[in-house]
Structure formats: C-alpha cells, structure tokens
C-alpha positions as CSV (number, residue, x, y, z in Angstrom):
1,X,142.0,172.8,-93.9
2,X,139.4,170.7,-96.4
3,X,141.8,167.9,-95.3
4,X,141.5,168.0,-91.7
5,X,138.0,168.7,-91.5
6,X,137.4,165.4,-93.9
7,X,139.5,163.4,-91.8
8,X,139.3,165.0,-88.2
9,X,137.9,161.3,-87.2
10,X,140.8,159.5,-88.9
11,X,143.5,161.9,-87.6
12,X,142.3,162.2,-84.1
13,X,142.1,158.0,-84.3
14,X,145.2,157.9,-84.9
15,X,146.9,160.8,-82.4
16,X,144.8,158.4,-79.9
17,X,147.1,155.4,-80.6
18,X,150.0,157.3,-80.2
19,X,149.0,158.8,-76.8
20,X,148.0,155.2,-75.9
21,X,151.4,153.9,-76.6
22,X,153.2,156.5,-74.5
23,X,150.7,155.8,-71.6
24,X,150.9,151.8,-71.4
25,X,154.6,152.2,-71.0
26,X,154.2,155.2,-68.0
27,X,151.8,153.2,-66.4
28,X,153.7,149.9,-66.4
29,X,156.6,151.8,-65.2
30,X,154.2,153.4,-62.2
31,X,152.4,149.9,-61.7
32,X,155.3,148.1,-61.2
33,X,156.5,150.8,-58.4
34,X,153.6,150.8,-56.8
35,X,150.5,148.3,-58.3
36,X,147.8,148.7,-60.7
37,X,145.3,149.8,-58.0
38,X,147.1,152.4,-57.0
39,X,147.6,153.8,-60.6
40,X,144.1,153.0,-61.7
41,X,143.0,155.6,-58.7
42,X,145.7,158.3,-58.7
43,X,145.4,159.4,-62.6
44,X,141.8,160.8,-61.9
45,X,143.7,163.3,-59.8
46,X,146.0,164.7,-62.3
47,X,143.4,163.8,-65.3
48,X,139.7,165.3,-64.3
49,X,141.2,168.7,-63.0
50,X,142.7,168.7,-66.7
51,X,139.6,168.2,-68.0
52,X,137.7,170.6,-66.1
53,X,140.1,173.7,-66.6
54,X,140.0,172.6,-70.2
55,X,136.0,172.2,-70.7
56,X,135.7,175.9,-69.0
57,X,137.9,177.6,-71.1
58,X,136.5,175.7,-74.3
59,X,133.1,175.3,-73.7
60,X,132.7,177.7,-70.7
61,X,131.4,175.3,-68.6
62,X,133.6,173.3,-66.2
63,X,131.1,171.0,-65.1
64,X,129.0,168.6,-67.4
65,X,125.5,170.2,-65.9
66,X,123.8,170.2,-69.7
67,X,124.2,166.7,-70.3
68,X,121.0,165.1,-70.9
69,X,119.9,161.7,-68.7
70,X,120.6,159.7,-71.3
71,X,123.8,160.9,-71.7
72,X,124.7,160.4,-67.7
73,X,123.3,156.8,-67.8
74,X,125.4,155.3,-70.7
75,X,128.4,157.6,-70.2
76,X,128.2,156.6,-66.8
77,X,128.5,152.8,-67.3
78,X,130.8,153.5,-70.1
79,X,133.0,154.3,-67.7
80,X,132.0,151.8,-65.1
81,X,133.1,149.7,-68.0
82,X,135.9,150.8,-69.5
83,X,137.5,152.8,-67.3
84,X,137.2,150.4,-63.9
85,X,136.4,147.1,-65.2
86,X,138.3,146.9,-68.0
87,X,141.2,149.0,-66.4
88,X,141.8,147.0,-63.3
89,X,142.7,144.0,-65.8
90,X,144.6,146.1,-68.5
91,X,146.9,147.6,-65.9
92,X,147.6,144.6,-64.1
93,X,148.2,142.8,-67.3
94,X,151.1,145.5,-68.0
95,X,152.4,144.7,-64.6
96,X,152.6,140.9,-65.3
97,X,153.4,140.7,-68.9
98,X,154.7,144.2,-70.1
99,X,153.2,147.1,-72.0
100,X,153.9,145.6,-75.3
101,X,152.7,142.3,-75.3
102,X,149.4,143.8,-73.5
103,X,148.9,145.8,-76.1
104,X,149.3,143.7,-78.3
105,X,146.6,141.2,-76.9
106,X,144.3,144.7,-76.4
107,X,144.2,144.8,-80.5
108,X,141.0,142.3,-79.8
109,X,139.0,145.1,-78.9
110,X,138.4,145.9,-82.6
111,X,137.0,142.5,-83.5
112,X,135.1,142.8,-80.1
113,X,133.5,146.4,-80.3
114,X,132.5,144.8,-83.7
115,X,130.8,141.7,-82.1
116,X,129.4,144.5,-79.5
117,X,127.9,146.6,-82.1
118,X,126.2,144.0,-83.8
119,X,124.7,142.5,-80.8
120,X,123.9,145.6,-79.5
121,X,123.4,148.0,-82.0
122,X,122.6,145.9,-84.9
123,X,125.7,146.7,-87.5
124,X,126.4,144.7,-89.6
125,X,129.5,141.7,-90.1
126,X,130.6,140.6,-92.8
127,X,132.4,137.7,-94.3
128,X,135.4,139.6,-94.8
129,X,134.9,141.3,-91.2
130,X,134.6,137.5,-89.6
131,X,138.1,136.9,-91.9
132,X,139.5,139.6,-90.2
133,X,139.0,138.8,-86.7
134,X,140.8,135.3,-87.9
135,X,143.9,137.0,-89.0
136,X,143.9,139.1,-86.2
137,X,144.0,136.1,-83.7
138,X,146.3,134.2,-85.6
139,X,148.5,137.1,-85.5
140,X,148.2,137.4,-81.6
141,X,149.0,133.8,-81.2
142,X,152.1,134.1,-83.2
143,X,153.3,136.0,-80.2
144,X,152.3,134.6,-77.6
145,X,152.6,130.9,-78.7
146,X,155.9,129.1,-79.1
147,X,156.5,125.1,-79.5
148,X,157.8,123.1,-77.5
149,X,160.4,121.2,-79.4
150,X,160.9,118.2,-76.4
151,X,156.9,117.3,-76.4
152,X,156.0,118.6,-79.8
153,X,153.4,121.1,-78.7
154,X,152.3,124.4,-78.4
155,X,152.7,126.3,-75.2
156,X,152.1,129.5,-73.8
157,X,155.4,131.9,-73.5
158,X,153.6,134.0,-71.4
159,X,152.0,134.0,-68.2
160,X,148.2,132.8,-68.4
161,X,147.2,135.1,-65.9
162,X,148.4,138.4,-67.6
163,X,147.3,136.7,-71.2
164,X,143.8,136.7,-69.6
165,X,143.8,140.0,-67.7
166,X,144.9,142.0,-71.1
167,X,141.9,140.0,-72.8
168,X,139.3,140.7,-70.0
169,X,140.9,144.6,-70.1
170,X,140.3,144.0,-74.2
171,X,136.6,143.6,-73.6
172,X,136.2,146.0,-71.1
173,X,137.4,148.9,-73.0
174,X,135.5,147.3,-76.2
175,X,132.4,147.4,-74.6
176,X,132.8,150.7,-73.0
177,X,133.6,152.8,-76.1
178,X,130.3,151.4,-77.4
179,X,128.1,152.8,-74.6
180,X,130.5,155.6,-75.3
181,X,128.7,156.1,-78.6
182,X,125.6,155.6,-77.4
183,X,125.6,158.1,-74.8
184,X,127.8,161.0,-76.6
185,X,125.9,161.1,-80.0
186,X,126.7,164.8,-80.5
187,X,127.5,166.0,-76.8
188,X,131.0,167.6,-76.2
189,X,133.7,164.6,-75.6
190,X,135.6,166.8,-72.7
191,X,132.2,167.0,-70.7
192,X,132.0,163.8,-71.9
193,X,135.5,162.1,-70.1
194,X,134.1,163.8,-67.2
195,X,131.2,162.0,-66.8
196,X,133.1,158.9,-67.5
197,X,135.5,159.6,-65.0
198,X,133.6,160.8,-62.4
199,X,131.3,157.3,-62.5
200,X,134.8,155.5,-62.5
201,X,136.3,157.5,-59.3
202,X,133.3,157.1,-57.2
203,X,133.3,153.0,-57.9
204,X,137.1,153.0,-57.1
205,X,136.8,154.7,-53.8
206,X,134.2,152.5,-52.7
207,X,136.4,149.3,-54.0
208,X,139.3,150.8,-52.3
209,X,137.3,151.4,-48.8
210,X,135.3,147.7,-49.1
211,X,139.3,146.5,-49.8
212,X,141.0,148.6,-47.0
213,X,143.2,149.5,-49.6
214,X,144.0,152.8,-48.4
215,X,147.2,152.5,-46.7
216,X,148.6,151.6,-50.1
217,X,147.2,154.4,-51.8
218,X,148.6,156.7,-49.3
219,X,152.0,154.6,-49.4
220,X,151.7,155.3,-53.8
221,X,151.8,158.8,-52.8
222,X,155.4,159.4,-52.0
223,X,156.8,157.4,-54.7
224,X,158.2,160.5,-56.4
225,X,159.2,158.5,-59.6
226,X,156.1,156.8,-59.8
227,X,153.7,159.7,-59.5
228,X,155.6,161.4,-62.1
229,X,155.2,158.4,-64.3
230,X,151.2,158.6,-63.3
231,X,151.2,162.1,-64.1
232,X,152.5,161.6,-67.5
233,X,150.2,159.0,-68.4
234,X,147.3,160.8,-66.7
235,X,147.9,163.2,-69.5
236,X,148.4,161.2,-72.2
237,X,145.5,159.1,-71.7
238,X,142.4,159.7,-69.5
239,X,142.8,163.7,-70.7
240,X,144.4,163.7,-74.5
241,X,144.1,160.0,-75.2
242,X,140.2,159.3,-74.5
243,X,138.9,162.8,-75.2
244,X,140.9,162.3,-79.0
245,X,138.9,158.8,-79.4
246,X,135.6,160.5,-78.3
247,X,136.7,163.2,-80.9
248,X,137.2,160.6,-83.6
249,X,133.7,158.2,-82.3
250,X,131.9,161.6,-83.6
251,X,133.8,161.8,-86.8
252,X,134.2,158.6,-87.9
253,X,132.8,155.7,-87.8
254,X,133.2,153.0,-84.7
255,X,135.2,150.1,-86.5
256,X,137.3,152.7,-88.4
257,X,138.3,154.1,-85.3
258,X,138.9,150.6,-83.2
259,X,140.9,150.0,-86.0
260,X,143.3,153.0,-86.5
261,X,143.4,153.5,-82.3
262,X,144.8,149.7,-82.5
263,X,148.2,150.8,-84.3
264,X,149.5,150.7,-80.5
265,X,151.1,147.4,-80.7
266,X,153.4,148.6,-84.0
267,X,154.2,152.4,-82.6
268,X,155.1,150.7,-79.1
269,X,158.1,148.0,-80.3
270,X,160.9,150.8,-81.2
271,X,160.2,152.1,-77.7
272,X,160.6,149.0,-76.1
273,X,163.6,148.0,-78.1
274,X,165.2,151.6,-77.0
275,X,163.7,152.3,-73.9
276,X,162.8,148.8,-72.0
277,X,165.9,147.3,-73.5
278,X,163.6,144.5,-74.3
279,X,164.3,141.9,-76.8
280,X,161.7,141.8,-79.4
281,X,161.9,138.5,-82.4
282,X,161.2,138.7,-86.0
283,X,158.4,136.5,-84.9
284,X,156.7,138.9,-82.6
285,X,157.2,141.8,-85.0
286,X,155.4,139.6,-87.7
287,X,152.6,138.5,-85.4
288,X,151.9,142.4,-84.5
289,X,151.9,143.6,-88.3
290,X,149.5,140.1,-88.9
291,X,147.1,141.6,-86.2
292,X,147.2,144.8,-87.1
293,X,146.2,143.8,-90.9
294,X,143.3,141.7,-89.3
295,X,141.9,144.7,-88.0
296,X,142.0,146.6,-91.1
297,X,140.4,143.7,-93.0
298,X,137.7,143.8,-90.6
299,X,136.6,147.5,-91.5
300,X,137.2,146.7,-95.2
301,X,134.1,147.8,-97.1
C-alpha cells in the first residue's frame, strides 16, 4: 500500500502506455475501415458517457459544474489541442504509416512537452536533458531512415506525409498535456477528460458541418467491425488511457510522466509481430530501445 501510494504517478504512467498501445492499433484498424475523421468523432460517443457514469458514481457528480474558470479555459484548449489538433494528425498518421512506426515518431512528445514547459512554464533543461532529446532523434531516424546503396544517400522508408502527421500529432498532444497541468492542478482528472472532451466534440462537429462531412460519419456507423474496433479504443484511451495520465500529471512530475507514457513504441512491436503479421528489423527494434533511452536521459536528475 506504502508502495502504491509512493508511486501512484509512476504506476498510472505506465498503465497509460499500455492502454495507448492497445488503442493505436484499434484505431488503425477502425481508420483504415472507415478514415481518421470518422474515428476521431465517433470515440466521444462511447468515451464521455463512460466518463460521466464513472464521475457520478465516484465523485457524485456527473457533470464537471465545480470546475473553476480557470480550469474550463486551459482544459478547454487542452483539448482543442490535444485532443483535435493533435488527433486529426496522429490518427491519420496510423492510417498512412501504421500504429507502430507512429508511435514510435510520437515518442517526441517528451523532448517537446520539455521544450513546452520551459517556454511556457519556466522548467528548467539541462545539458543532459538537451543530450537526451539527441539520442532520442537519432533513435527515431534509425527507423525511419535507410541508405540508398545505388546513390549513396539517405532516404526516407517511409511516407513523408504520415512521417509529418505523427510529428505534428507529437506536438499536439505535447502541448496539450501541458495546458493539461495548468488547468487540472488538483481538480478531479475524470471531470477533468470531460471538459477536454466536451471542447474537442463541439470543434469536431463544427469541422464536420463546415466539411459536409456528415454522410461519411453516418456511412462509419454501420461498419460493424469498425465501431467495435472504435469502441475498444474509446475505452482504452479517451476513458482509461487519458484519465490514468491526468492521474499520474498529479502524482508525478510532467517529464517523468512523458517519459514512462512513451514506452508505447517497445510494448507495441510483439503485437505487431503477432497480430499485424508485420515484419519488424533488428534495426527498428534498436532505434525504438535508442529513443526510448533518450527519453529517460532527458528526465535524468
């Protein structure tokens, strides 16, 4: 019990990366049934009623009525952030170049939220921090860089435009969990998802209408296979996963939790291997474990 209270932060870090790692792959499965748009929007169906049950029973409130202004504003753009911004990208990236590799480009956000919260809230770098961004990209590019033994030169093996999406996701969900922790401080993280969802549903929507997108949403809707595949990441991530890393924000610090959320791109490659039937290189292994040490470095105090 001494443990788990010590390391609630650490442990509920690290349930986060788990969760994340079983969601990428539902929701490329989903997104590649019906697109990312469609996925992006349907999940807030199956996650916020979650939530709400959950928050009445637990807090006995289902609503988030005694959150303060504050609290709205930053949670709100959190969300806006993370959640829509960041998320169209991120989901189209696992359409174009696959859960794993996505994931893999995602374990940026660390060094990000770390640029984030120095430019924003004033923490600190380090010299061994700016090391450990450095190891982390070198790690990245081991993946997603091959030569090209004819011309001598480095290439991408991988499609630019999914590289760039799963960055621009990267920094999206970096910056959003640092307005998370601005707005949260010590308000419930259930009530908390709620308010980030409910920012993030009502700027879909109004994408979807200004897109005349609806047809395809309605279309998403009968794909038996693919709901079920939304459902179960639904679950797994806007309701376990994000309320577990708003959990940990209050437990532990920021980096130490970018950094233990970002085991994602280790816990995914067995799954791939067994369930994608993909075929993953030494190489690519290597580069994940390289990125994965970068991150740690980066929190080393």
């Amino acid at each position: 019990m001494i443990f788990l209270e010590t390391y609630l932060g650490e442990i509920a870090a690290l349930a986060t990366a788990v969760c994340w790692t079983l969601n990428a792959m539902a929701f490329e499965a989903a997104g590649k049934r019906v697109g990312s748009l469609s996925v992006n929007y349907i999940r807030f169906f199956v996650a916020f009623p979650l939530l709400t049950v959950t928050a009445f029973f637990t807090r006995g409130s289902a609503f988030p009525t005694d959150a303060t202004g504050t609290a709205w504003l930053y949670l709100s753009i959190s969300g806006l952030i993370g959640f829509v911004l960041g998320d169209i990208f991120l989901f189209q990236a696992f359409v174009e170049i696959g859960s794993r590799i996505t994931l893999l480009i995602k374990s940026m956000g660390p060094p990000l939220t770390a640029l984030a919260g120095f430019l924003i809230m004033g923490e600190n770098i380090s010299p061994l921090g700016l090391f450990g961004m450095f190891i982390t990209m070198c790690g990245i590019a081991l993946v997603i860089l091959s030569r090209n033994p004819q011309e001598n030169k480095l290439k991408l093996n991988r499609p630019l435009r999914g590289i760039i999406f799963a960055l621009l996701g990267a920094v999206g969900q970096a910056m959003g969990l640092i307005f998370s922790k601005l707005g949260m401080g010590g308000y419930n993280p259930l009530a908390a998802t709620q308010i980030r969802i409910s920012a993030a549903f009502i700027s879909f929507t109004v994408l979807i209408t200004l897109r005349k997108k609806w047809p395809e949403i309605k279309e998403a809707w009968k794909d038996r296979t693919a709901i079920g595949n939304i459902a179960l990441g639904a679950i797994l991530g806007p309701f376990i996963g994000v309320t577990l890393s708003l959990v940990a924000l209050q437990h532990a610090p920021a980096g130490i939790v970018s950094s233990l959320t970002s085991m994602s791109p280790i816990l995914i490659i067995p799954f791939s291997i067994g369930i994608f039937k993909e075929k993953v290189l030494p190489k690519e292994i290597l580069g994940a474990l390289i990125s994965i040490i970068g991150v740690i470095i980066l929190f080393l105090r």
